[in-house]
Each structure stands twice: as structure tokens, then as C-alpha cells.
C-alpha positions as CSV (number, residue, x, y, z in Angstrom):
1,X,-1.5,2.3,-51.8
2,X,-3.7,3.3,-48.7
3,X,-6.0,0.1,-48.0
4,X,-9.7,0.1,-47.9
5,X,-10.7,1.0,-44.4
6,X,-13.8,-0.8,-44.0
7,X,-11.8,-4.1,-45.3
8,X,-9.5,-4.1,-42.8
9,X,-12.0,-3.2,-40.5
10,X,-13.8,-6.1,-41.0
11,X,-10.9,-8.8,-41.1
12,X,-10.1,-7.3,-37.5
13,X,-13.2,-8.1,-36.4
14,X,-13.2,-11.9,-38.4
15,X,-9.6,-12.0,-36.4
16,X,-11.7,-11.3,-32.6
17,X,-14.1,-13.9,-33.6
18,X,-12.1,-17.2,-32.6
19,X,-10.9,-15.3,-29.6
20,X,-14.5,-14.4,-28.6
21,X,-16.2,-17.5,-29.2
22,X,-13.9,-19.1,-26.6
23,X,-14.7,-16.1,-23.9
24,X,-15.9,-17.7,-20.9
25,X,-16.4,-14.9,-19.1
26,X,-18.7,-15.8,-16.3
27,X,-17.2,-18.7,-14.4
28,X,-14.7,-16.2,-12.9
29,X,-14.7,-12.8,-11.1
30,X,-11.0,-12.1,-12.0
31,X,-12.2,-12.3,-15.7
32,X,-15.2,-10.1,-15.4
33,X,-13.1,-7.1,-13.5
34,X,-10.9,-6.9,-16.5
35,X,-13.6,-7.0,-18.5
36,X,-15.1,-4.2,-17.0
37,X,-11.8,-2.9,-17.2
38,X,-11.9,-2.8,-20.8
39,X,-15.1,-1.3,-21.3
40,X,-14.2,1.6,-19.0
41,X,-11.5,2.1,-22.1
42,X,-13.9,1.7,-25.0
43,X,-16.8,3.6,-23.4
44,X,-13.7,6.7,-23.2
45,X,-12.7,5.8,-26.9
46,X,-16.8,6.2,-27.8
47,X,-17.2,9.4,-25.9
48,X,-14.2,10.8,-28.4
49,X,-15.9,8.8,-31.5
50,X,-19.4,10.5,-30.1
51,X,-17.9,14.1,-29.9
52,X,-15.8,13.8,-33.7
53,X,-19.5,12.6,-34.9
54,X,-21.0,15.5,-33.4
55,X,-19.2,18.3,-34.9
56,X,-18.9,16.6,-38.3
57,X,-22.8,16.8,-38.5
58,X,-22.6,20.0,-36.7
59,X,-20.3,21.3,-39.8
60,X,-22.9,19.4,-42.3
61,X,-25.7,21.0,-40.5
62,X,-24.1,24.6,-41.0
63,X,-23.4,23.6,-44.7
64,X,-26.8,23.0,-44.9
65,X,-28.1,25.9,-43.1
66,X,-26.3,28.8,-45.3
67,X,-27.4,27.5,-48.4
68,X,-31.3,27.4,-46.7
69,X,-31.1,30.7,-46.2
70,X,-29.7,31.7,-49.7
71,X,-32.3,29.9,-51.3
72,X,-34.7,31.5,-49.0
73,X,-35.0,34.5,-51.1
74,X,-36.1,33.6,-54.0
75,X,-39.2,30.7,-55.2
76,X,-38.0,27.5,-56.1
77,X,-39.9,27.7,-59.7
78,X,-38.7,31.0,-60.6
79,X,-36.0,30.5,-63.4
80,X,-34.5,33.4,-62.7
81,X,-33.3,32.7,-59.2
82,X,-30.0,31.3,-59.9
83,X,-28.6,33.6,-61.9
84,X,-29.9,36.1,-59.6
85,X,-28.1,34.9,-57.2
86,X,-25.2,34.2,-59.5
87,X,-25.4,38.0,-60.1
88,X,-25.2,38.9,-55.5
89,X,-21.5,39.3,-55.2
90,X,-21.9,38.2,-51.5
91,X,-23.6,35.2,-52.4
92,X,-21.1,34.3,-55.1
93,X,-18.0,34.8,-52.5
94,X,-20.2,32.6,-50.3
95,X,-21.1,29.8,-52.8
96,X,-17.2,29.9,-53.8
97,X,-16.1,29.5,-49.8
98,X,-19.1,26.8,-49.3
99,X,-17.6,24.9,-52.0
100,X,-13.8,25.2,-51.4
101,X,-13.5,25.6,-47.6
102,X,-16.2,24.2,-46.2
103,X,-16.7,21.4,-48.7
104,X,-13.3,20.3,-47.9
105,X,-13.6,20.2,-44.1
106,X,-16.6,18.2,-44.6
107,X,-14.9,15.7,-47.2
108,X,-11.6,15.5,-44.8
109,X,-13.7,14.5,-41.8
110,X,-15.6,12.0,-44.2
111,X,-12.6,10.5,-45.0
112,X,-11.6,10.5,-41.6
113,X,-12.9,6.6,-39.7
114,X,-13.0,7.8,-36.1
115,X,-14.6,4.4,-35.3
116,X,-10.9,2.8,-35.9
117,X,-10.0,4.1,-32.3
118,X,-13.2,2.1,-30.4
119,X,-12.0,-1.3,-32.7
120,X,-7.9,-0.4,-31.2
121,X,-9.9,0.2,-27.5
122,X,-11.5,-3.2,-28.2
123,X,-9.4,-5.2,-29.7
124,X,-6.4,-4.0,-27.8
125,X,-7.9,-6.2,-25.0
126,X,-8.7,-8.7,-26.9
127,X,-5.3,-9.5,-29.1
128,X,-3.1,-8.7,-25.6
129,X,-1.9,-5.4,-26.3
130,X,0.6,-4.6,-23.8
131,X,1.3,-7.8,-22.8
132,X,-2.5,-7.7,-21.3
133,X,-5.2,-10.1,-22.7
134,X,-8.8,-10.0,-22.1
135,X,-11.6,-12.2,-23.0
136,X,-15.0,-10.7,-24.1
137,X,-18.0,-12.4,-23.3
138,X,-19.9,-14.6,-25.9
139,X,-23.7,-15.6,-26.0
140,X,-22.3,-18.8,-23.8
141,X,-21.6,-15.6,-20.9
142,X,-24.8,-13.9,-21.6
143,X,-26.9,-17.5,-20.7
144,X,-24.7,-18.0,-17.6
145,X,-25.2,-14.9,-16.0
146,X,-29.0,-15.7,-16.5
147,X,-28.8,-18.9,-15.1
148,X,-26.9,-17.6,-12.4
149,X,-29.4,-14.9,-11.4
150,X,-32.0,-17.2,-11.9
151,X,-29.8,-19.9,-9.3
152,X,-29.6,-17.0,-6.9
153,X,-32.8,-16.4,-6.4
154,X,-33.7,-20.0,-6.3
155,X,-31.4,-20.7,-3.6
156,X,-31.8,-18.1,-1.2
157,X,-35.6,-17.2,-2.2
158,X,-34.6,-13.5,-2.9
159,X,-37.9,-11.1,-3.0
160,X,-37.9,-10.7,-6.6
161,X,-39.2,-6.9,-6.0
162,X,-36.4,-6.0,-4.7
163,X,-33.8,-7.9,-6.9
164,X,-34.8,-6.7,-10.1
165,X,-34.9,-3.0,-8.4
166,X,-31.4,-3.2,-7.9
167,X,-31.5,-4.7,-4.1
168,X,-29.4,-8.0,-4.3
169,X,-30.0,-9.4,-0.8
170,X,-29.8,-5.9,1.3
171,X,-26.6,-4.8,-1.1
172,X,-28.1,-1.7,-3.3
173,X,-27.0,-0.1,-5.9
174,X,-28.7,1.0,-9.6
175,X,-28.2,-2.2,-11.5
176,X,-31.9,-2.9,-12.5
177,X,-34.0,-5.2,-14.6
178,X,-36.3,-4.3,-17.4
179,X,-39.3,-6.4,-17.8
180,X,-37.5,-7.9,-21.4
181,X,-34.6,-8.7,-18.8
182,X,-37.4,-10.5,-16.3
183,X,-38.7,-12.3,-19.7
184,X,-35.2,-13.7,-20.2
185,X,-34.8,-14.9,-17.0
186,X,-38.6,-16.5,-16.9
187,X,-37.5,-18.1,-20.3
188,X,-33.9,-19.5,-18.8
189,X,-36.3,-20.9,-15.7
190,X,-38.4,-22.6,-17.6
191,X,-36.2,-24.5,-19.4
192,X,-34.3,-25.5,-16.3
193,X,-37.6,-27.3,-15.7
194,X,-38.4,-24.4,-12.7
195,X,-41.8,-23.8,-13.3
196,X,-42.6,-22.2,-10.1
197,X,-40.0,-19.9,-10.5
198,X,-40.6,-19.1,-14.2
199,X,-44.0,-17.9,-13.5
200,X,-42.6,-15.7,-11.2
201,X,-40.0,-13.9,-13.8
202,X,-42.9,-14.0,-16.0
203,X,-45.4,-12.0,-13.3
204,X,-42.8,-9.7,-12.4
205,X,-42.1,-9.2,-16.4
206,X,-45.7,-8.6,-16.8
207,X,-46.0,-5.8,-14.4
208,X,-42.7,-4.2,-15.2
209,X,-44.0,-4.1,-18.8
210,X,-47.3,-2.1,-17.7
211,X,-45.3,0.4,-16.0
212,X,-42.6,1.3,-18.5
213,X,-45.6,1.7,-20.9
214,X,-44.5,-1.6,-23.0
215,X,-41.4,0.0,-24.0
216,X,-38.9,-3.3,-24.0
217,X,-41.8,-5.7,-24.2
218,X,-45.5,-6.3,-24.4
219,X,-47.8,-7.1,-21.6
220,X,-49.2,-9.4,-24.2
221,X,-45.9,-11.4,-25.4
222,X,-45.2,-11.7,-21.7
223,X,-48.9,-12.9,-21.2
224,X,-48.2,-15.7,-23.7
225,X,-45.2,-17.5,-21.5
226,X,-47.0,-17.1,-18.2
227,X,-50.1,-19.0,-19.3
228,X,-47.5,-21.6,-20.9
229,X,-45.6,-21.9,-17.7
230,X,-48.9,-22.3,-15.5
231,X,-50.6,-24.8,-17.3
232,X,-46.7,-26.7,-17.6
233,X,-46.7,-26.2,-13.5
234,X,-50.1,-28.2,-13.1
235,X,-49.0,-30.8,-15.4
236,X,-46.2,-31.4,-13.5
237,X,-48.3,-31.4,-10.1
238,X,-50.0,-33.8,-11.3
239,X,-47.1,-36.2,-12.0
240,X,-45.3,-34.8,-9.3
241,X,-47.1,-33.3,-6.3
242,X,-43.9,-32.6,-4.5
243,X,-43.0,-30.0,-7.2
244,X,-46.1,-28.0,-5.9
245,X,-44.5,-27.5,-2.3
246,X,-40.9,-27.5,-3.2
247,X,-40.4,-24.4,-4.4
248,X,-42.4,-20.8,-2.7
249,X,-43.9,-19.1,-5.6
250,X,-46.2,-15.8,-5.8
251,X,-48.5,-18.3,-6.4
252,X,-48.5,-19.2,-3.1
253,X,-49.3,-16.3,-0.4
254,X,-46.8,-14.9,1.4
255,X,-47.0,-15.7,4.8
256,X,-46.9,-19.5,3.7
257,X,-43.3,-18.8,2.4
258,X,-42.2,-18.3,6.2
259,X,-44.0,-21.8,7.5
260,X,-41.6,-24.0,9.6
261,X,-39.7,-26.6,7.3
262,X,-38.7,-29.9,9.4
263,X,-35.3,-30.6,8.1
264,X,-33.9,-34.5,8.5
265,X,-30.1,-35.1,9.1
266,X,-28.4,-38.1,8.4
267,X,-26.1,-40.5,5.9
268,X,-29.8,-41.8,4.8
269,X,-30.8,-38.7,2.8
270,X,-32.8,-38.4,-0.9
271,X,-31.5,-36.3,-3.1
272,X,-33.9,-34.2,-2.6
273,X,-33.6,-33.5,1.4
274,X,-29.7,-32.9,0.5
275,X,-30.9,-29.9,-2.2
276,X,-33.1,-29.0,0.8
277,X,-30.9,-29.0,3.3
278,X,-28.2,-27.5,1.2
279,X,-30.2,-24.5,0.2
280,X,-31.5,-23.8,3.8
281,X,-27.7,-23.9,5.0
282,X,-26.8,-21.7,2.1
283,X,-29.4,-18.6,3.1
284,X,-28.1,-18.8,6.6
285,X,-30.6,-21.1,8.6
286,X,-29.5,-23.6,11.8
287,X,-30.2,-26.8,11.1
288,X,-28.3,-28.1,14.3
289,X,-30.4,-28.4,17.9
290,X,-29.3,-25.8,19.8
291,X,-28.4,-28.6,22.4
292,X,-25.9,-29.7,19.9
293,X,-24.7,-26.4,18.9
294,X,-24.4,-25.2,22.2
295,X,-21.1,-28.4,22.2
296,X,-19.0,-26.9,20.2
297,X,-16.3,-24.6,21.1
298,X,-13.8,-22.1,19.5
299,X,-9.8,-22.7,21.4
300,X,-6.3,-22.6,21.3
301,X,-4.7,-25.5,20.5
302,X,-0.6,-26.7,19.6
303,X,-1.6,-29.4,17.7
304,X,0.9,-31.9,18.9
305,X,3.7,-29.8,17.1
306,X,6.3,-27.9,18.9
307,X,5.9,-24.6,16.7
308,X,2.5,-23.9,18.1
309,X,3.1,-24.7,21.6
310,X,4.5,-21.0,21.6
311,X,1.9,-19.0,18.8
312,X,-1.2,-21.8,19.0
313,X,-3.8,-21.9,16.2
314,X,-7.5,-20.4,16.3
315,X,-9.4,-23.7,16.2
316,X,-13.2,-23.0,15.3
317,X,-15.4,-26.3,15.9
318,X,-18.5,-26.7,13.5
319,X,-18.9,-30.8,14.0
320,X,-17.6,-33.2,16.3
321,X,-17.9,-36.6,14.6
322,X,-16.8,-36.6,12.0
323,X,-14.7,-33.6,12.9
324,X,-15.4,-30.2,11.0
325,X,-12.5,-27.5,11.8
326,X,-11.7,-24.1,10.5
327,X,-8.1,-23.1,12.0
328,X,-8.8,-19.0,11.3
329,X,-5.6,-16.4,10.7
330,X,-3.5,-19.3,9.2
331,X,-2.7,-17.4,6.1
332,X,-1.0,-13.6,6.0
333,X,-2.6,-11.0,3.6
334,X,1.1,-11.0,2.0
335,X,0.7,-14.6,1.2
336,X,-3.1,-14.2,0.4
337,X,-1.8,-11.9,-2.4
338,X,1.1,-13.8,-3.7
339,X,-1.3,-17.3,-3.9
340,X,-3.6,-15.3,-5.8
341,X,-1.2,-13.4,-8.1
342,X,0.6,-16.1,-9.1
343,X,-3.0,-18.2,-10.0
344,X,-4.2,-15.7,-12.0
345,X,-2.4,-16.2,-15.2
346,X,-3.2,-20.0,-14.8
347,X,-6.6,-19.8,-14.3
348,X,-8.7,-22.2,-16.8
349,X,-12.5,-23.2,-16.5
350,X,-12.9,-25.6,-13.5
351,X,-13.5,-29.4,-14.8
352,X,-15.1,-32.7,-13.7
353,X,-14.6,-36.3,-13.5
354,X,-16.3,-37.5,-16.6
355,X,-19.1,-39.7,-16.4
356,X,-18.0,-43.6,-15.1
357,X,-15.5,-41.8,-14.7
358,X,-14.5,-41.2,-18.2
359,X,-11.8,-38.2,-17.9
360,X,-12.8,-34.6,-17.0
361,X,-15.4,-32.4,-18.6
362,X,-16.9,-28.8,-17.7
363,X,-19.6,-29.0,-16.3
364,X,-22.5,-26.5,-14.8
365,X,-22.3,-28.5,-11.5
366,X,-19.6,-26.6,-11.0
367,X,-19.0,-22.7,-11.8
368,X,-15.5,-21.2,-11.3
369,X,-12.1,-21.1,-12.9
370,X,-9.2,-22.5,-11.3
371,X,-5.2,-23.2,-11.4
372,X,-2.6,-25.3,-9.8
373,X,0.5,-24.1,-8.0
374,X,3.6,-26.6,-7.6
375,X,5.3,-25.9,-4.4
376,X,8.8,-26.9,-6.1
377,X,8.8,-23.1,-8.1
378,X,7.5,-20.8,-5.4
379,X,9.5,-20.8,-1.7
380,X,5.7,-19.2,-0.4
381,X,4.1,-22.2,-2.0
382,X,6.3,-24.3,-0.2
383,X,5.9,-22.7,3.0
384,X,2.4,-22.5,3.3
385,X,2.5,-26.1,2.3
386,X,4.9,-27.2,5.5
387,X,2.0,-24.7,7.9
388,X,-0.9,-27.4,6.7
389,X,1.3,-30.4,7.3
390,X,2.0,-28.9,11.3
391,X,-1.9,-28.2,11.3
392,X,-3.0,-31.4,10.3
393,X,0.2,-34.1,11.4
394,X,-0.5,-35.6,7.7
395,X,2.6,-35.4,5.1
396,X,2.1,-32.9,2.1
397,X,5.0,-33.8,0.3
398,X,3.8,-33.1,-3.3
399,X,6.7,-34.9,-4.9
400,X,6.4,-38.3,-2.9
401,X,2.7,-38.0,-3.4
402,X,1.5,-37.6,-0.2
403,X,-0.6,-34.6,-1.6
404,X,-1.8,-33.0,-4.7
405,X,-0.6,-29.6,-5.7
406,X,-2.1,-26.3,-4.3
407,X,-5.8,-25.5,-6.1
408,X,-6.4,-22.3,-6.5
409,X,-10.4,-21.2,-7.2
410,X,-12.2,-18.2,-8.2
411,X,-15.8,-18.3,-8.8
412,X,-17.9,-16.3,-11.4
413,X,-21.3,-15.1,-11.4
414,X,-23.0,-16.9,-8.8
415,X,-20.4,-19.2,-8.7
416,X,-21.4,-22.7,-7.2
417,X,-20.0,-25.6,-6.7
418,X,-23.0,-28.9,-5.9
419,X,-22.9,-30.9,-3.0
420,X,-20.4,-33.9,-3.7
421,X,-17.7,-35.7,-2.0
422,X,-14.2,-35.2,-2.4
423,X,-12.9,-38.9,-2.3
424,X,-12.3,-40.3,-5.7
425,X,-12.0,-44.4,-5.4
426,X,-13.4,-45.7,-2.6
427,X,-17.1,-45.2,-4.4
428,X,-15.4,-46.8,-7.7
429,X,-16.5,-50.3,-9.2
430,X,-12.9,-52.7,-9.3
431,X,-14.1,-52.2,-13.3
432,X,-13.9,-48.5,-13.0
433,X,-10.4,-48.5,-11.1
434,X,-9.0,-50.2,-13.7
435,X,-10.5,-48.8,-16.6
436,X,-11.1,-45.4,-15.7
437,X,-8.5,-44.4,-12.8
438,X,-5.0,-43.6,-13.7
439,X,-2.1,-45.9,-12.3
440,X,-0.5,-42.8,-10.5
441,X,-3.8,-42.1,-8.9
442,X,-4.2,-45.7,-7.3
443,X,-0.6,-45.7,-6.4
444,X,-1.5,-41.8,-4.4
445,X,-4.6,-43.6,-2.9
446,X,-7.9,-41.4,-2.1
447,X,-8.2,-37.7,-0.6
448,X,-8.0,-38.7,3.0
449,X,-8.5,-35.5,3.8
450,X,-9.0,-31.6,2.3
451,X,-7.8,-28.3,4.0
452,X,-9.7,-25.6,2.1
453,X,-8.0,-21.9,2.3
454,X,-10.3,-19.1,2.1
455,X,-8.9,-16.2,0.4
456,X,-11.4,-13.5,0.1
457,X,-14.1,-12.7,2.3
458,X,-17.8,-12.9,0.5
459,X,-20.4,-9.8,1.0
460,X,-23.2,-12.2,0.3
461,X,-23.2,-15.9,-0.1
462,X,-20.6,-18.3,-0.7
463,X,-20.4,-20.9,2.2
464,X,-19.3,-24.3,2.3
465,X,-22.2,-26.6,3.5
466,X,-22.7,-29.7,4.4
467,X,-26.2,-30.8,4.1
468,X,-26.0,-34.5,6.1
469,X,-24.0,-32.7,9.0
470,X,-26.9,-29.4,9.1
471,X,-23.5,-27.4,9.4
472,X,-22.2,-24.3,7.2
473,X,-18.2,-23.1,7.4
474,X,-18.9,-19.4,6.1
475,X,-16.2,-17.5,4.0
476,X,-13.2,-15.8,6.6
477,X,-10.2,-14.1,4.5
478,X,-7.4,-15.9,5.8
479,X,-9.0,-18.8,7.7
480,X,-9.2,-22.6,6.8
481,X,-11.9,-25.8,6.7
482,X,-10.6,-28.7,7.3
483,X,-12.1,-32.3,7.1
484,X,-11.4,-36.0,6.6
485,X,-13.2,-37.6,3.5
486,X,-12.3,-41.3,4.7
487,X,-12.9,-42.8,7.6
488,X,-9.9,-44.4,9.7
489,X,-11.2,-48.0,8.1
490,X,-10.3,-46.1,5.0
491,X,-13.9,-46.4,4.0
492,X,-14.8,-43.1,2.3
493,X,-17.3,-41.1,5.0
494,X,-20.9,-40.1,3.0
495,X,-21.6,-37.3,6.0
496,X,-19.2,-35.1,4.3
497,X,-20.9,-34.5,1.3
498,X,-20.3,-30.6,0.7
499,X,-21.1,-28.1,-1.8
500,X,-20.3,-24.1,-2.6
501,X,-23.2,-22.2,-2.0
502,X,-23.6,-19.5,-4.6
503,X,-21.8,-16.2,-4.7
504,X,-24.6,-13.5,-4.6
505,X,-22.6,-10.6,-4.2
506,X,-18.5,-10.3,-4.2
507,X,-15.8,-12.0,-5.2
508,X,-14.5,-15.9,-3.8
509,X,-11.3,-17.0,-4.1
510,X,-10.0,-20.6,-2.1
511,X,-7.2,-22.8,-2.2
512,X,-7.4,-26.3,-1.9
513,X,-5.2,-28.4,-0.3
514,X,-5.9,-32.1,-1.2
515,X,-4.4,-34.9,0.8
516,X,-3.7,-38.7,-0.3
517,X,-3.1,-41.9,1.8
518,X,0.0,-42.5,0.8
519,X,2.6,-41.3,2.9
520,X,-0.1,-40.9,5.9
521,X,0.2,-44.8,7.2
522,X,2.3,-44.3,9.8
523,X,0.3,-40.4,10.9
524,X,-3.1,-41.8,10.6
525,X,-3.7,-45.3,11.6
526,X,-6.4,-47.6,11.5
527,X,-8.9,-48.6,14.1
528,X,-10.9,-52.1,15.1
529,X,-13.6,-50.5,14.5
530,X,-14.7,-50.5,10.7
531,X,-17.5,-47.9,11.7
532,X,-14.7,-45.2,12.8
């Protein structure tokens, strides 16, 4: 018994829904190339689907087109036609071919479901044919790649013109926005609570609207946000005149965008200078006097270990107390590739420590997809492993606890990462480290320190900066950051608060190198001086 086709079409798409509803597409590059992967195969597997539609209406067309012309010769009222042409022996051989022939290349093709071949295109990503498995994005993907574009443009103050022409920070190319795409992004902005920024979208929806002739939307349906997004922004002025100057809007003309902004350094910060701070260092400005900057130096240096003495490392100096290092060519494009191709199947949605610090949850702080590689199953692992401990003189020994295992990151869509600090007890209540902290983790002791691999280099975008020190450690395939989180009193240090500017364009990938007090006592000592 042949089953019904449009049954079992149907439970293979109930089957894709669990698998699409956990599709988290978004939070990771390496997941949206093989998306884009598996359209390229279903776009060629609706081409084909496209061309057998085609000539089966062409066929139906032609059907239709003989017998147009046979009844062309007589009325439609005349009784007499039919059996006239009944009586045309051309027109009977005709009627007789129509109805065998033709009649059954049009029924064979009916029975035919050419759209079978687009669900196999489909769903052989999705259910891992060939040992492949690919997640296709959900409505969760479609409202992160909003708010991402909507972070970018935020953050480094793109001129909205140009983005939704296709120009993503001087990178061209013909992705574009419709004004029903602008109207999306307007509504994602406003309720982010970005007022300033929604009337913008909403502006820049409006016009786009008047020039494709209202074709995806309606100069009036976009004229109803923007007056809803206006009178929102002067409420909130009025509660909060800081908003008013916090953000550059079109409201504001544009040579006021360009003013000087005095920017304040320091352990002493509000929230709000860090965001400042941390967006300025993102789009590239120098927050540093150049009397400061002018101090550090790029050199060679052994590090106090033998192996270097004869091949020393690439030191690059970004802050001198506390120090902030990137040693650069520390990591081969060989091992670059290995690291990355042995994450990939890992990879999982990057997590949090809960709030009070209540286990770990996902959270939109934090936008990337990560994995953790055990240097006791890979000899490169390993390796790469023994090169941080030379760097640094502190012990990585995963399996005394001396270090966590390698972290492996790739970010998404403007992936992000917001400023925070890497140490994880020192800022705990004596509640919360016995509550909330794992035994092991107390017995490890904090993140002294963090040595951050960069993998990838980043077209656009994508630094590390720290908004206390005015300093930014920009995205070098192959190089490393290095910092210490603690201080030598062991108290944890606030300067190095740090955060992952957004990815506007390309691809990020790092590895993270965490390392814990224990096993450092005798590499790392304390000083009499609590402040050090």
C-alpha cells in the first residue's frame, strides 16, 4: 500500500519541529555558515522543484490551448457544435490523443510530489544525514539578529544611511534593508527601552517606505510608532535628562554627534561611564593621554624560561599597572586549526553564573557558543597548555587544579560579551561561598589570572576592552591577552573589568585559558603591601 504523500509530508515536518525550536542559530558564526550551507542545497533542490512546476503547467497550458482553438470554431450556444466536431476526423484523432496521451502526462506529473526533494534538502540537515547535523533558525534567531543589528549600531554609532544600504561600517556588499526590516528594528529598539535609537529605525523606515512606493509598509503604520516613540523619548527626558544626551540621534544635528566627549578613568566609575567608556573603546577611540601612551613599548623578552632565551616572545604592552600584555605569534595556524576543529562539535550556547550566584543560565549579556577541551585527550592541547605555563611562570596543570580546561569561543551575530570581571570569589558574601560556590571551586581558589588566545582575525569589531584602564587589546590571529584578575594581596583587582565588543562584520573565535591560585603559591607571592 503506497502511503498518503501529504501525511508523511506532514509528520516529517511535526518530526523537524522539536529540532527547530531548540535552533539557536545566532549566538555562533560556525552555526550560521552551515546554515547557509544548507540553504545553498535547498535553494538547488527549489530551482529543480521550480523547473518540474514549470513544464507541468506548461503541459496544462498546451492542454488547454488545443482545445481553445477547437472550440474556436463554432458558438458556444449552437447545439450542433459538438457533434460537428464529433463528425472532423482530425478533431476526433485529436480529442482521442488529448484524452489518452496528454491526459496521462498531465495526471502522471500530478501524481508526481516534486516538493518531496526540497523537504529531503531540508530535512537532510536537519535529522544529520550523512553524519552532518544542522540547526535551522527559530523565531528566537530571527529576534537576535535584530537585536544584534540594533546593538551594532548602538555601539559604534553606525550612519544608519549607509547600514541599511548595504554599507556595514565601510564593508559593502548588497545585503539591504526594507523599510518593514527598519520597522522591525525600530520595534526591537524600543522595547530595549532605546528610544533615541528607535526613532531613528522609525525615520529611516518612514523614508524607505516613501520611496519603494509603500510596497512592504505604509508611511502611515510607520507614522504611528514614531509619534509613540517621540512622545516615550520626552517622557523619559523628563525623568531622566541624561537619556536626552546619552545617545546621538537624527534628532540631534549632525555636527553635535562629533562634539568632544571628556571621558573619566578610574576604579570609581558609574555604570554608566563604564558603558561609555566601553563603547568609545569598542569604535576605536584613545582614551589614554598620549603622554601615557607614548610609555608603553612592544619587545622581546625570555620570560625568565630557558626556551625563550633562544626564540623570545613578541611582548605587546597596552597597560603598565596593572599589567596588560598581548604576547603575538604564540599560536601556529596548524594549531589554530586543530583547537578550532576539535571545539566545533562541542560547541553549546555560552552560560552565566546565575543570579547570587545560583548556577549558570544563558544569558544576553553574553552572545557566543562555546566548548571545553581537556588537555589529557589531545597531545596539541597539552602542548599549547605547557607554551602558557613558560609565558606566564604560573602552573596549568589541569588535573592538580592549577587551571581550568581550554575554552574555546565563537561568537554569533554581533556577538558580545558585557564588561565584567573574571574572578569568581573574592566579590562573594562568606553566605554565598558556602551556599552557592562548589567545594571544588573553593579548594581551586579564584582566576588569578586569564590568558585569552585569539584565533581568528575580526574585519570589523570585536576587541577586548577595558573601560577603567581607557585601553582596547584588538583581535590578532594567533596572538594572546594576558592579565591578572587578583591582585598579589589576592584581593580581586576592579581595573580589569573587560568586555567583548561586538562583532560587526566577520567571524571571532578565542580560547581561554583560566588560571587558579592553587598551585601558584610558591610562583606568585604575596607582597606587604595590601594595595599591590
Amino acid at each position: 500500500m503506497k502511503p498518503n504523500v501529504a501525511w508523511v509530508r506532514s509528520a516529517c515536518l511535526l518530526l523537524l519541529l522539536p529540532l527547530m525550536a531548540q535552533a539557536e542559530v545566532y549566538t555562533s558564526i560556525q552555526e550560521l555558515t552551515a546554515v547557509f550551507s544548507l540553504e545553498r542545497r535547498v535553494v538547488a533542490a527549489l530551482t529543480n522543484y521550480l523547473g518540474d512546476m514549470e513544464t507541468r503547467l506548461a503541459r496544462i497550458r498546451k492542454y488547454l490551448q488545443e482545445y481553445e482553438q477547437v472550440s474556436a470554431e463554432g458558438v458556444a450556444t449552437d447545439e450542433g457544435i459538438m457533434e460537428r466536431l464529433a463528425g472532423n476526423p482530425v478533431h476526433a484523432f485529436h480529442l482521442m490523443k488529448r484524452l489518452t496521451v496528454d491526459w496521462r502526462h498531465i495526471e502522471d506529473q500530478a501524481k508526481k510530489d516534486y516538493w518531496i526533494n526540497v523537504v529531503e534538502a531540508m530535512s537532510g540537515g536537519v535529522g544529520g544525514r550523512g553524519g552532518l547535523s544542522v540547526r535551522l533558525p527559530a523565531e528566537e534567531d530571527l529576534h537576535g539578529a535584530a537585536q544584534a543589528l540594533v546593538r551594532l549600531h548602538d555601539v559604534y554609532n553606525l550612519n544608519m544611511t549607509q547600514l541599511v544600504r548595504g554599507n556595514v561600517w565601510g564593508v559593502q556588499s548588497y545585503a539591504e534593508l526594507t523599510a518593514q526590516d527598519c520597522l522591525y528594528m525600530g520595534k526591537h529598539s524600543f522595547n530595549m527601552g532605546m528610544y533615541p535609537r528607535a526613532i531613528q529605525w522609525f525615520e529611516e523606515a518612514y523614508t524607505l517606505a516613501g520611496l519603494e512606493g509603500n510596497a512592504t509598509v505604509t508611511q502611515d503604520q510607520v507614522n504611528m510608532f514614531l509619534n509613540t516613540a517621540i512622545k516615550a523619548y520626552d517622557e523619559s527626558t523628563l525623568t531622566r535628562p541624561e537619556l536626552g544626551h546619552s545617545v546621538p540621534t537624527s534628532l540631534q544635528k549632525e555636527n553635535e554627534t562629533t562634539k568632544v566627549v571628556q571621558y573619566r578613568l578610574g576604579d570609581d566609575l558609574t555604570p554608566q561611564e563604564d558603558a561609555q567608556n566601553f563603547q568609545a573603546l569598542c569604535r576605536g577611540e584613545k582614551l589614554l593621554s598620549y603622554r601615557y601612551l607614548a610609555s608603553l613599548t612592544c619587545f622581546y623578552d625570555h620570560r625568565d624560561h630557558p626556551y625563550f632565551f633562544l626564540m623570545p616572545v613578541k611582548v605587546e604592552r597596552h597597560y603598565l599597572q596593572p599589567e596588560l600584555l598581548t604576547f603575538h605569534d604564540v599560536l601556529s595556524d596548524f594549531e589554530i586549526n586543530h583547537i578550532k576543529g576539535i571545539a566545533k562539535p562541542m560547541l553549546a550556547r555560552a552560560m552565566v553564573q546565575g543570579h547570587q550566584g545560583k548556577g549558570n543560565t544563558v544569558s544576553n549579556t553574553r552572545t557566543s557558543k562555546v566548548g571545553w577541551l581537556d588537555d589529557s585527550f589531545d597531545l596539541i592541547i597539552q602542548k599549547v597548555n605547557k607554551r602558557v605555563e613558560m609565558i606566564t611562570g604560573l602552573s596549568t596543570n589541569v588535573a592538580a587544579e592549577d587551571a581550568e580546561m581550554m575554552q574555546v569561543s565563537n561568537y554569533g551575530i554581533g556577538g558580545h560579551y558585557n564588561p565584567h570581571h573574571d574572578y569568581l570569589l573574592v566579590d562573594k558574601t562568606e553566605d554565598e561561598l558556602r551556599f552557592n560556590i562548589h567545594p571544588r571551586e573553593l579548594v581551586m581558589g579564584d582566576r588569578i589570572a586569564t590568558f585569552m588566545f585569539y584565533l581568528s582575525d575580526v574585519t570589523r569589531g570585536g576587541a577586548t576592552a577595558f573601560p577603567r584602564l581607557g585601553t582596547a587589546v584588538w583581535p590578532s590571529k594567533g596572538s594572546a591577552a594576558f592579565w591578572h584578575n587578583l591582585k598579589r594581596s589576592g584581593e580581586g583587582d576592579v581595573s580589569t573589568l573587560h568586555g567583548a565588543c561586538p562583532v560587526v562584520h566577520g567571524s571571532k573565535w578565542v580560547s581561554n585559558k583560566w588560571i587558579r591560585e592553587r598551585g601558584q603559591f610558591l610562583r606568585r607571592g604575596c607582597t606587604l603591601r595590601p594595595e599591590d
